[in-house]
VOLO-322820 format. One line per 2 residues: their letters; for each residue x, y, z of C-alpha. Coordinates in steps of 0.5 Angstrom, whole numbers, plus 500, padded with zeros to 3 digits. Layout:
BEGIN
A) X Y Z; ...
***
This chain:
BEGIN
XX) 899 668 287; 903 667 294
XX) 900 665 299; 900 663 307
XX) 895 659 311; 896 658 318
XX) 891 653 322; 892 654 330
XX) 890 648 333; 886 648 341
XX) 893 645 343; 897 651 341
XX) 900 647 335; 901 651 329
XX) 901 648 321; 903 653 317
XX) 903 652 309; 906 656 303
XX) 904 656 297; 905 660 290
XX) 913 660 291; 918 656 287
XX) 924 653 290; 927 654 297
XX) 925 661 297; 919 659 302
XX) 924 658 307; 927 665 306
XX) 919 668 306; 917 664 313
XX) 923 664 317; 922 670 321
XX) 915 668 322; 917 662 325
XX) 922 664 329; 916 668 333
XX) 911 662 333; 916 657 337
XX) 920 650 335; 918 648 329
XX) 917 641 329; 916 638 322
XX) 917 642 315; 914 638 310
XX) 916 640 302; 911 640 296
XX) 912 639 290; 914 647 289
XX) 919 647 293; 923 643 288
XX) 921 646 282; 925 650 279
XX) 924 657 277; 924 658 268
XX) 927 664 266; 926 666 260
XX) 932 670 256; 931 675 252
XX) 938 674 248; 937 671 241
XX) 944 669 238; 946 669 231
XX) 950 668 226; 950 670 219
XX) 956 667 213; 956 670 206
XX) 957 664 201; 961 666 195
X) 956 665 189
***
């Protein structure tokens, strides 16, 4: 499940953390919202941020010889 979680501090800061999305499409996902809130200090990655999404094939490559015996 994606989520977003914003914690808005008395002072105005705004921490905001992205979880359930793999790879660097976080960014993609929060870009707009950070350009309303202001000047974005930090990023800090997590762990899914550098995991890779696994793609599973459907294709099965074969290949069948016939023996002379």
């Amino acid at each position: 499940m994606e989520t977003l979680e914003f914690v808005i501090y008395p002072d105005g800061r705004v921490q905001e953390k992205v979880t359930g999305i793999v790879g660097a499409s976080c960014a993609e996902v929060t870009a707009a919202i950070e350009a309303q809130l202001g000047q974005v200090l930090t990023h800090e990655q997590t762990s899914e941020y550098f995991a890779t999404k696994m793609h599973q094939s459907g294709v099965v490559n074969t290949q069948t010889t016939f023996s002379d015996w």
